[in-house]
C-alpha positions as CSV (number, residue, x, y, z in Angstrom):
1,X,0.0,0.0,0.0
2,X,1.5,3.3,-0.9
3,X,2.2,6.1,2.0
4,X,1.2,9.5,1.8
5,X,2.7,12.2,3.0
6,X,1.5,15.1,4.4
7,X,-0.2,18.0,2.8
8,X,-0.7,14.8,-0.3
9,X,-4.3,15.6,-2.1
10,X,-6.1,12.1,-1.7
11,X,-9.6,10.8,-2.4
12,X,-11.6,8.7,0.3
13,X,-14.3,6.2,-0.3
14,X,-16.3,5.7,3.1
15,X,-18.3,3.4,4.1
16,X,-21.1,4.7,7.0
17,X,-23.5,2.3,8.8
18,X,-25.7,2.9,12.1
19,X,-27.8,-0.1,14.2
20,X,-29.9,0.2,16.5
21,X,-29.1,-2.7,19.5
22,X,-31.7,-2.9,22.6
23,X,-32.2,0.9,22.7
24,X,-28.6,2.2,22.1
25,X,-26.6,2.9,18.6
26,X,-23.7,1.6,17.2
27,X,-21.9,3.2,14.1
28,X,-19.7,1.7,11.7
29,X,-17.2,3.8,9.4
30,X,-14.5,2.1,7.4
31,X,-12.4,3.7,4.4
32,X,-13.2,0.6,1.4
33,X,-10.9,2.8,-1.1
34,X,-8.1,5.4,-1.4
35,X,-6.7,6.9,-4.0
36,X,-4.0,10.0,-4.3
37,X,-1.8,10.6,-7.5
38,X,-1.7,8.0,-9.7
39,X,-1.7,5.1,-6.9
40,X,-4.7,3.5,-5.7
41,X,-4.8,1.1,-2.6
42,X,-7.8,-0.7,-1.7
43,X,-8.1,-1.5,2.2
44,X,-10.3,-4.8,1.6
């Protein structure tokens, strides 16, 4: 996977998901793509 470095200009594909379990909630976020330059590295 390449490494970015800071101030880098990348692209984040997210991932959001909420439940409901026995009155309270529970959230989910996971990055499934990210892309910067001309590299892309998928996370799954």
């Amino acid at each position: 996977m390449k490494q970015h470095k800071v101030g880098d200009a990348i692209k984040v594909y997210l991932n959001f998901k909420a439940n409901e379990y026995e009155t309270r909630w529970y959230n989910r976020i996971s990055a499934w793509r990210i892309e910067g330059g001309t590299a892309t590295a998928s996370t799954q």
